[in-house]
PDB file of N, CA, C and O in Angstrom:
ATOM      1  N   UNK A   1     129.371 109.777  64.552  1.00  0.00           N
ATOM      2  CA  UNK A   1     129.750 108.423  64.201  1.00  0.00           C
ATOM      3  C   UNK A   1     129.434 107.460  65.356  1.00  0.00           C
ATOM      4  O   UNK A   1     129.341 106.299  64.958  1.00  0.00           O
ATOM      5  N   UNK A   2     129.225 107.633  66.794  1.00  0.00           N
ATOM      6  CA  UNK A   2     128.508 106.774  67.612  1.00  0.00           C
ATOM      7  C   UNK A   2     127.679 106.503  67.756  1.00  0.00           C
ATOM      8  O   UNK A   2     127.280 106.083  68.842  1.00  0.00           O
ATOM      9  N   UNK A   3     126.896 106.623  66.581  1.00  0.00           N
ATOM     10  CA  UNK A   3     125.136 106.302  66.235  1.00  0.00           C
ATOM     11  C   UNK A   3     125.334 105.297  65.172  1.00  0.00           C
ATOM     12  O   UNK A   3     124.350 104.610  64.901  1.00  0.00           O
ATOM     13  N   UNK A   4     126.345 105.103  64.571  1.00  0.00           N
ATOM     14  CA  UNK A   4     127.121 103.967  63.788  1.00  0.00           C
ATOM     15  C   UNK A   4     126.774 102.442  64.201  1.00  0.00           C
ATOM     16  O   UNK A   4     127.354 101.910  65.148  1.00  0.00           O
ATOM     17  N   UNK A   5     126.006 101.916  63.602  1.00  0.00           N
ATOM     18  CA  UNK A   5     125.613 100.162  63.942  1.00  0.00           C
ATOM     19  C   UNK A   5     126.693  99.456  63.268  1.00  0.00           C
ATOM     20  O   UNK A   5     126.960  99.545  62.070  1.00  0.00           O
ATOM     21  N   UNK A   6     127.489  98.511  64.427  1.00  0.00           N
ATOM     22  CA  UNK A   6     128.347  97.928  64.510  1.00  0.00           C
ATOM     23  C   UNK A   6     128.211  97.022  63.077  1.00  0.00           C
ATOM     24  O   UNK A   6     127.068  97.174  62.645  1.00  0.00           O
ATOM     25  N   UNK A   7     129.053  96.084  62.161  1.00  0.00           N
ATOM     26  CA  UNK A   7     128.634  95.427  61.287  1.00  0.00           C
ATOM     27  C   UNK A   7     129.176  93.931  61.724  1.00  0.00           C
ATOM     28  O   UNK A   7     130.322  93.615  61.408  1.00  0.00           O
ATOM     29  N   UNK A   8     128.429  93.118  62.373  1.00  0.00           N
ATOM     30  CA  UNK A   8     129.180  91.536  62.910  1.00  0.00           C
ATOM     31  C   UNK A   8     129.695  90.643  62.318  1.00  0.00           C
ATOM     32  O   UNK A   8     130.231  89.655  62.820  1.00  0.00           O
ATOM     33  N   UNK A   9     129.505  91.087  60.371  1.00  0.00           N
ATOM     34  CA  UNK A   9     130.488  90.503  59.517  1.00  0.00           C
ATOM     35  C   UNK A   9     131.682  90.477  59.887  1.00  0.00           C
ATOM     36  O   UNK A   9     132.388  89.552  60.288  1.00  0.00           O
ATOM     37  N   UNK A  10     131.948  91.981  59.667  1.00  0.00           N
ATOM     38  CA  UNK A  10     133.388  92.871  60.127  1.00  0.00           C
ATOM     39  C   UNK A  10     134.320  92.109  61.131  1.00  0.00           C
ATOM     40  O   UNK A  10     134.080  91.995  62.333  1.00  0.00           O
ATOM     41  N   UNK A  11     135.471  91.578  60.450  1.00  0.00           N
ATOM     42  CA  UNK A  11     136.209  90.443  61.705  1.00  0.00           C
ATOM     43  C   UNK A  11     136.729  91.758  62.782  1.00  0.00           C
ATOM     44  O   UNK A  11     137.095  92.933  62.759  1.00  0.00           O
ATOM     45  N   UNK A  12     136.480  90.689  63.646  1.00  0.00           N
ATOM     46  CA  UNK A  12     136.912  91.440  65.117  1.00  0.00           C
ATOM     47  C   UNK A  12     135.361  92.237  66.076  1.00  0.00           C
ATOM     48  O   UNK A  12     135.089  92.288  67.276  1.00  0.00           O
ATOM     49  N   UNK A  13     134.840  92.611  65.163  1.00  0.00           N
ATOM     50  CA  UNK A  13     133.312  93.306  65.264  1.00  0.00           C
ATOM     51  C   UNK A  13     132.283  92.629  65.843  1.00  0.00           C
ATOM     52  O   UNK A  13     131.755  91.813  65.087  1.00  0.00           O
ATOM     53  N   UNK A  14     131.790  92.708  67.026  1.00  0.00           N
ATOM     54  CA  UNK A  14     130.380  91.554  67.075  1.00  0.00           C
ATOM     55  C   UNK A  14     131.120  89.828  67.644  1.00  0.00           C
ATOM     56  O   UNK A  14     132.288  89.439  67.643  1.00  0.00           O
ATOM     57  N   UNK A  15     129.886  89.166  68.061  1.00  0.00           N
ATOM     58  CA  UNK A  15     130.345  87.625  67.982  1.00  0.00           C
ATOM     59  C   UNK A  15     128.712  87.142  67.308  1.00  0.00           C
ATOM     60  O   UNK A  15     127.684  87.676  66.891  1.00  0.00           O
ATOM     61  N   UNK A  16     129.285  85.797  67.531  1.00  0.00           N
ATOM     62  CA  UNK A  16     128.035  85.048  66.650  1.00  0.00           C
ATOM     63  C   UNK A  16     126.240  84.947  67.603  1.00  0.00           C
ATOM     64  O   UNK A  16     125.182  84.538  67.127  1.00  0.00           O
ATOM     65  N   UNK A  17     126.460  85.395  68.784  1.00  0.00           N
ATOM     66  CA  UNK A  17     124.862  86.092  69.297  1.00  0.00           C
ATOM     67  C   UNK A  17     124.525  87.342  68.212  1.00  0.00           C
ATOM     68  O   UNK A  17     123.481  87.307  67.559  1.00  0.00           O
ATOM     69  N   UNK A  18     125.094  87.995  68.129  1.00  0.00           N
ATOM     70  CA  UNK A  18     125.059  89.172  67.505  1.00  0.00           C
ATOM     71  C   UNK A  18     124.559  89.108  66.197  1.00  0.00           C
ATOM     72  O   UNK A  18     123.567  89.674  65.738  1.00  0.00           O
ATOM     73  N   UNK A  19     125.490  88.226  65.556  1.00  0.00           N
ATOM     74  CA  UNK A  19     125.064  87.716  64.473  1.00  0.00           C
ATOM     75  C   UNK A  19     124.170  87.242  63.975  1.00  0.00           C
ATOM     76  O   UNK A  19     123.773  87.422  62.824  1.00  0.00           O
ATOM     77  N   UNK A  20     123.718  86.538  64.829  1.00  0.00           N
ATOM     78  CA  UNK A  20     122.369  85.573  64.616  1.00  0.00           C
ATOM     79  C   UNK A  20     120.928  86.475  64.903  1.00  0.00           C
ATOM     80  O   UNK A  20     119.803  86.388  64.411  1.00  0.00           O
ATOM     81  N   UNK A  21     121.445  87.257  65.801  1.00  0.00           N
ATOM     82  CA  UNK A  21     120.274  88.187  65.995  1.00  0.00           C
ATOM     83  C   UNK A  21     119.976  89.139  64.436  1.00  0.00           C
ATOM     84  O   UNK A  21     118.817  89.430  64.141  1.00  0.00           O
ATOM     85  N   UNK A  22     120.899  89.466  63.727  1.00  0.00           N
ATOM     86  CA  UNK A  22     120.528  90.170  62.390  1.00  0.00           C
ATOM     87  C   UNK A  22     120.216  89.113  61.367  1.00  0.00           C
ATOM     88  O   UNK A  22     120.029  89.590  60.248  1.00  0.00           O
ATOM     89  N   UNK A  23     120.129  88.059  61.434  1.00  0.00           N
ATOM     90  CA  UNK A  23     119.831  87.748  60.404  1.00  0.00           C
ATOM     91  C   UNK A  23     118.430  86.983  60.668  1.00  0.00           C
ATOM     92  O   UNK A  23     118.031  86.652  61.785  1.00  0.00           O
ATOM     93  N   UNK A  24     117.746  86.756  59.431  1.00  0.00           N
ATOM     94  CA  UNK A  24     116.358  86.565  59.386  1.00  0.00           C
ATOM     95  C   UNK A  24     116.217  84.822  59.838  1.00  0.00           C
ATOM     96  O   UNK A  24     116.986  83.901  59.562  1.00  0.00           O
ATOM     97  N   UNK A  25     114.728  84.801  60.750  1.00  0.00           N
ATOM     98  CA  UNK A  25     114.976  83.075  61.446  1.00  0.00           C
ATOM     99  C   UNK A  25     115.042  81.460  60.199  1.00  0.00           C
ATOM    100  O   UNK A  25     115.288  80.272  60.405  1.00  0.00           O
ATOM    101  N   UNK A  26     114.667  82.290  58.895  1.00  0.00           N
ATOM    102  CA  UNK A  26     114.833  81.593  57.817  1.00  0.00           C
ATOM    103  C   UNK A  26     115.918  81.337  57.317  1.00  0.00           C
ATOM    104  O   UNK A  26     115.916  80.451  56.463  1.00  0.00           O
ATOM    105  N   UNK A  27     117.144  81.963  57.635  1.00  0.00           N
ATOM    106  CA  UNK A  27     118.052  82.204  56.686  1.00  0.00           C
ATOM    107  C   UNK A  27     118.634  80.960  56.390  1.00  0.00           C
ATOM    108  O   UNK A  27     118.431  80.182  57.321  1.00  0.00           O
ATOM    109  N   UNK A  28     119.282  80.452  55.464  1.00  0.00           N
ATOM    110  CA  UNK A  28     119.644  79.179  54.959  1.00  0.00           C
ATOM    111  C   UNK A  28     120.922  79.690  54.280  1.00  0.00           C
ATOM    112  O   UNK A  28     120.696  80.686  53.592  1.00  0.00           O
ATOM    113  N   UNK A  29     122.443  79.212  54.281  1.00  0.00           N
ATOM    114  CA  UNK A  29     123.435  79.855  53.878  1.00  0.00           C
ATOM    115  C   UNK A  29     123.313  78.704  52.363  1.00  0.00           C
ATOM    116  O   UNK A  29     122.709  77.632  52.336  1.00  0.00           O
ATOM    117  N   UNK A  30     123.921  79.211  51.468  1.00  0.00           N
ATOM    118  CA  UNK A  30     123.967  78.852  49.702  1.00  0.00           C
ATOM    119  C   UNK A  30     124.533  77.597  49.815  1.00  0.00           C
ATOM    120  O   UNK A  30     124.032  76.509  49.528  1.00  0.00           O
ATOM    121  N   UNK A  31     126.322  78.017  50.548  1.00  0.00           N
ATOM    122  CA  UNK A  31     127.306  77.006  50.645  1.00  0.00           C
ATOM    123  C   UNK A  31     127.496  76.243  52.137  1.00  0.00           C
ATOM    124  O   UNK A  31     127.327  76.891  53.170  1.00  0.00           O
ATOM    125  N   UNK A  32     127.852  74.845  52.171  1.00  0.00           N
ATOM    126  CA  UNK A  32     128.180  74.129  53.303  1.00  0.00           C
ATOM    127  C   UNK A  32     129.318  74.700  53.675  1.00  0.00           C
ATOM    128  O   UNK A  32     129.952  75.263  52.783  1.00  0.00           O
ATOM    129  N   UNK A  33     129.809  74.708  54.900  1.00  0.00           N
ATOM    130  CA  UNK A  33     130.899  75.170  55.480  1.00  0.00           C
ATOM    131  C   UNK A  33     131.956  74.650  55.032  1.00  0.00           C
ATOM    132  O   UNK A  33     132.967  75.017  55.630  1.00  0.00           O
ATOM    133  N   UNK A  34     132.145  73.770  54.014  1.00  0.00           N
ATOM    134  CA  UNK A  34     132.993  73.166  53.538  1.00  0.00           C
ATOM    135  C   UNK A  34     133.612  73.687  52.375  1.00  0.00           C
ATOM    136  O   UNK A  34     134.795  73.834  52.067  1.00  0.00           O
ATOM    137  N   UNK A  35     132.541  73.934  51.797  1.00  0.00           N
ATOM    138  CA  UNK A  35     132.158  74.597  50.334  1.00  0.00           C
ATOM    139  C   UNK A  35     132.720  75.953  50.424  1.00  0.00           C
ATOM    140  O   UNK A  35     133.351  76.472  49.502  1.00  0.00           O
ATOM    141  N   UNK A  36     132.438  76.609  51.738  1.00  0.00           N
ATOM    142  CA  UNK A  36     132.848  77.754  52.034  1.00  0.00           C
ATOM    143  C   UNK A  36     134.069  78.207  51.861  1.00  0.00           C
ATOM    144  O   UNK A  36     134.367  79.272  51.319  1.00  0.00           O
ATOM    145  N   UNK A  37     135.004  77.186  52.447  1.00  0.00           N
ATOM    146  CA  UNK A  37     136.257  77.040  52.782  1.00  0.00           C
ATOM    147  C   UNK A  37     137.022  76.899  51.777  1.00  0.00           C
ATOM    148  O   UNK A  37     138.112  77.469  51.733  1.00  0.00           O
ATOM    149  N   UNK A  38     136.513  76.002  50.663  1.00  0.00           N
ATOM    150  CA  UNK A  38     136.801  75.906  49.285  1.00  0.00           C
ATOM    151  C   UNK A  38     137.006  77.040  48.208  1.00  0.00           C
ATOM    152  O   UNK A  38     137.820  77.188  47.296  1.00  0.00           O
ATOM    153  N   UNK A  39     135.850  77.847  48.721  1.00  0.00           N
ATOM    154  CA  UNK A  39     135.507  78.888  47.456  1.00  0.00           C
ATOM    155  C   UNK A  39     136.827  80.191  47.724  1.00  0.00           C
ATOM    156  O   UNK A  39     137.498  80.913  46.986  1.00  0.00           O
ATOM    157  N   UNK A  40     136.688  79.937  49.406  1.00  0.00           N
ATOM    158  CA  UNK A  40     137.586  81.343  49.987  1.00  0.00           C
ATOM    159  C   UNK A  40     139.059  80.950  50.026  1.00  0.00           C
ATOM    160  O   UNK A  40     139.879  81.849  50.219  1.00  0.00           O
ATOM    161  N   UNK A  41     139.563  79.427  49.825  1.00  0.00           N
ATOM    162  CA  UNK A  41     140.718  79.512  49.026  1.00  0.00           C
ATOM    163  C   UNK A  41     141.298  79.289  47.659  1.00  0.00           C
ATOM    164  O   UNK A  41     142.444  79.200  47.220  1.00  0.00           O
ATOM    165  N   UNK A  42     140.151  79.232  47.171  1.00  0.00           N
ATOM    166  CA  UNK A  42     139.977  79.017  45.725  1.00  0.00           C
ATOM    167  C   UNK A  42     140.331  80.404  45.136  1.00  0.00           C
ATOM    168  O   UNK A  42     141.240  80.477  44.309  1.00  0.00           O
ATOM    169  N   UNK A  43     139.681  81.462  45.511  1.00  0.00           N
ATOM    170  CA  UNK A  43     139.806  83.160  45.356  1.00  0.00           C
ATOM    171  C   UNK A  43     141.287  83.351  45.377  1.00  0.00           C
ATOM    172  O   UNK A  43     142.069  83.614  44.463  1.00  0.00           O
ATOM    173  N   UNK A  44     141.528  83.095  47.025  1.00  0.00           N
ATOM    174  CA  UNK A  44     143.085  83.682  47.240  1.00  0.00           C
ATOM    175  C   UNK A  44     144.058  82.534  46.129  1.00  0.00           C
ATOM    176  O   UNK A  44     145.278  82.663  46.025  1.00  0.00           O
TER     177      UNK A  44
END
């Protein structure tokens, strides 16, 4: 299991260098951070 790649979603896991390094230099998120915030208390 220490051959295990960390997941920087995962809260607590990683910071946002980390993050940015996995994701592709295109990436474009769906929702505004606003929108975000909306949807994820909209759920709960």
């Amino acid at each position: 299991m220490a051959d295990k790649k960390a997941d920087p979603a995962v809260p607590g896991i990683g910071n946002y260098y980390d993050l940015m390094q996995e994701l592709p230099d295109d990436y474009e998120p769906l929702l505004s951070p606003k929108k975000t915030m909306q949807a994820v208390f909209a759920i709960k």
